[in-house]
C-alpha positions in Angstrom: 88.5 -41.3 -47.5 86.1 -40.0 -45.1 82.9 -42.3 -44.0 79.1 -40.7 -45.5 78.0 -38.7 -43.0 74.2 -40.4 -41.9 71.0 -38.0 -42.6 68.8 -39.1 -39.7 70.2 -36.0 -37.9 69.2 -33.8 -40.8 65.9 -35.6 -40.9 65.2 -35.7 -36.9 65.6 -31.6 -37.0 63.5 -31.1 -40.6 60.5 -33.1 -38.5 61.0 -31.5 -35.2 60.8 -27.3 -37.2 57.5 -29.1 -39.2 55.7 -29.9 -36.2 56.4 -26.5 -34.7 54.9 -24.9 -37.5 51.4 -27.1 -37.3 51.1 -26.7 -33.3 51.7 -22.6 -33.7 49.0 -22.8 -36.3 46.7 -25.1 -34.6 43.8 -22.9 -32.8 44.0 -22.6 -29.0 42.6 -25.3 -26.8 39.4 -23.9 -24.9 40.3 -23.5 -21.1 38.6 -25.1 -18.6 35.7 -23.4 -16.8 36.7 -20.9 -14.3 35.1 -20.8 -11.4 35.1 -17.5 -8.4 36.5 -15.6 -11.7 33.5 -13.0 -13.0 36.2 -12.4 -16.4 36.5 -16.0 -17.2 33.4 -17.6 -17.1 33.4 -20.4 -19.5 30.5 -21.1 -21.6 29.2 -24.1 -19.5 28.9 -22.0 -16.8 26.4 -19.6 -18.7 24.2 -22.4 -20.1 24.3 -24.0 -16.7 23.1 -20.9 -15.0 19.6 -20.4 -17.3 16.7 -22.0 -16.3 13.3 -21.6 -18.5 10.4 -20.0 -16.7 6.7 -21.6 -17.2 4.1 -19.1 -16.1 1.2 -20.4 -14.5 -2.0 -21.3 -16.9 -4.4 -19.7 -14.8 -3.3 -16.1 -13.6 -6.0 -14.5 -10.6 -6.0 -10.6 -10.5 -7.0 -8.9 -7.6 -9.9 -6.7 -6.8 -8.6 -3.9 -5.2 -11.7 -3.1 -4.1 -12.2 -5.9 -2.0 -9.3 -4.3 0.3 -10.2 -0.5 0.5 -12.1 0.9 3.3 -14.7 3.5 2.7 -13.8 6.1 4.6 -17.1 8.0 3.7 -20.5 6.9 3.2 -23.9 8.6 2.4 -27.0 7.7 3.2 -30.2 8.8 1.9 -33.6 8.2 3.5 -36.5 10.5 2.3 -35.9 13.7 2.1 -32.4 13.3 4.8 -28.9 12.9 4.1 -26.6 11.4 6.3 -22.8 11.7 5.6 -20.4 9.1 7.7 -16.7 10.3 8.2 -14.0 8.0 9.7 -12.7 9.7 13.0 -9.3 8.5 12.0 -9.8 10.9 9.1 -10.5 14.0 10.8 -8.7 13.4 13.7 -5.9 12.1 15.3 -5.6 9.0 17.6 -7.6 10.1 21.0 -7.6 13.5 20.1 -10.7 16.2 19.4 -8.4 18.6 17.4 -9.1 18.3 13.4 -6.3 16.9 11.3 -4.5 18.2 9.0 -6.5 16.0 6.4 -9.9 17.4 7.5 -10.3 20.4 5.8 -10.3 19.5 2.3 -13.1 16.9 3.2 -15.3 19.0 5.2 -14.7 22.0 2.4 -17.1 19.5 0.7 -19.6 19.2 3.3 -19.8 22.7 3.7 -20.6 23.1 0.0 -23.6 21.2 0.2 -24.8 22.7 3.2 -25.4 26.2 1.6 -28.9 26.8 0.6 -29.7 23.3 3.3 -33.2 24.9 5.0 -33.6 22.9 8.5 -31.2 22.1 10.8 -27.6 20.2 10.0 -27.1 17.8 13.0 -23.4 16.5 13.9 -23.2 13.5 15.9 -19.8 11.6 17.6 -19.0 8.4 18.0 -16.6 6.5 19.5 -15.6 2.9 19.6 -16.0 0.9 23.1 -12.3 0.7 24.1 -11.9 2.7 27.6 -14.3 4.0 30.0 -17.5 5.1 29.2 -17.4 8.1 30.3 -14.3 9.5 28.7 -15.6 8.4 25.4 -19.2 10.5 25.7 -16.9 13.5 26.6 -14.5 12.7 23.6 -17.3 12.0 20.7 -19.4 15.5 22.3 -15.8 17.4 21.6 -15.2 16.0 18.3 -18.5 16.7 17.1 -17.9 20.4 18.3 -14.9 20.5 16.4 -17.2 19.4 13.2 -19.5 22.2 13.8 -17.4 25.1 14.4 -15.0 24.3 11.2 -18.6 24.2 9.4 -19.6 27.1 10.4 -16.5 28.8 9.4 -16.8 27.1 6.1 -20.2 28.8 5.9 -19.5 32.0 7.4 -22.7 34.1 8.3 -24.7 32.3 5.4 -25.1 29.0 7.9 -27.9 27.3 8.2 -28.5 26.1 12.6 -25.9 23.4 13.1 -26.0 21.2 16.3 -23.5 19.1 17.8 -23.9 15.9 20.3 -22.5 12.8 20.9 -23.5 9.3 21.5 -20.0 7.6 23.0 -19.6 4.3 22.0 -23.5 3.4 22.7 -24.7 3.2 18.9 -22.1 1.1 17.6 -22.5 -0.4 13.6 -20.2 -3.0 13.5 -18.7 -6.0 16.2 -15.6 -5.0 17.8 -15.0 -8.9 18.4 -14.5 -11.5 15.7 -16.6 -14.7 16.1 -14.0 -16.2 17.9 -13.8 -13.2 20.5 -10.4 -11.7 19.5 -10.5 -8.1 19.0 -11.5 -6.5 15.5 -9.5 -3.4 15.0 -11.6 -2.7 12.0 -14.8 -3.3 13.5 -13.4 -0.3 15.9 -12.9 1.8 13.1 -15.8 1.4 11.4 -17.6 3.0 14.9 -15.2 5.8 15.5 -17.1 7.8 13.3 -19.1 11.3 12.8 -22.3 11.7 11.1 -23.4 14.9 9.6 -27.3 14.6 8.4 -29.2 17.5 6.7 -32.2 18.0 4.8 -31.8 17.8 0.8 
């Protein structure tokens, strides 16, 4: 007679195929965070990475204003109007020659001028870097170059325009700041052209 064969066997490999079954059903465990990987970037990475943003309470705009230069400026005293023009507008750095940026704003000046009885004066300026003398001789030019584009402008209907220049002698601003350093703006301002007429 043959001995009972023993179930454990049977058992052992019944437990073994169940347990297969629950770990192929069981969901995936989540991966550790990835790092140097842009395709696997684990979700603690991306909450890790926000930061909330608290605006200020108090936000100051700016007055543009407050950093524009005028480039022109009128000036009326009785019955005579003075027009200033930056230099650096009509003309280039050092040079007597209009820009290409002048005509369009002496087309203007020239529009008001027809009809003007009495005569339209140009004056040049200059600021007070260099000598003297060179700066007479280039406010004079520039000044010249005013009055013949004017009288262009104006053709045979001109009224008498003049032309002089004043160097860096009537200056309206301080080329020094009150420590003494050098104002380039101050400069600016006194590179300049002045066209007064009656009206």
């Amino acid at each position: 007679m043959n001995a009972p064969r023993s179930a454990w066997p049977t058992r052992i490999a019944a437990f073994g195929a169940a347990a297969a079954l629950l770990l192929a059903a069981a969901p995936a465990a989540a991966e550790p965070d990835q790092e140097g990987d842009p395709d696997k970037v684990g979700p603690g990475q991306i909450s890790g990475s926000v930061h909330g943003f608290s605006p200020p309470s108090t936000i100051h705009g700016i007055e543009p204003a407050e950093f524009i230069e005028e480039l022109t400026e009128e000036d009326v005293r009785g019955d005579t109007t003075t027009v200033t023009i930056s230099a650096d507008v009509l003309f280039e750095f050092d040079k007597a020659t209009l820009g290409k940026g002048a005509e369009k704003t002496l087309a203007g000046i020239a529009d008001r001028l027809e009809g003007t009885s009495g005569t339209v004066e140009v004056v040049g300026h200059s600021d007070g870097i260099g000598e003297e003398s060179y700066n007479q001789s280039l406010s004079e030019k520039r000044a010249g170059s005013v009055q013949k584009a004017l009288e262009d402008a104006l053709g045979s209907g001109a009224p008498e325009i003049t032309a002089s220049g004043k160097g860096s002698g009537d200056p309206i601003a301080d080329e020094k700041t009150d420590k003494g350093d050098d104002d380039p703006a101050g400069r600016a301002k006194n590179r300049r052209v002045e066209i007064s007429f009656q009206g």
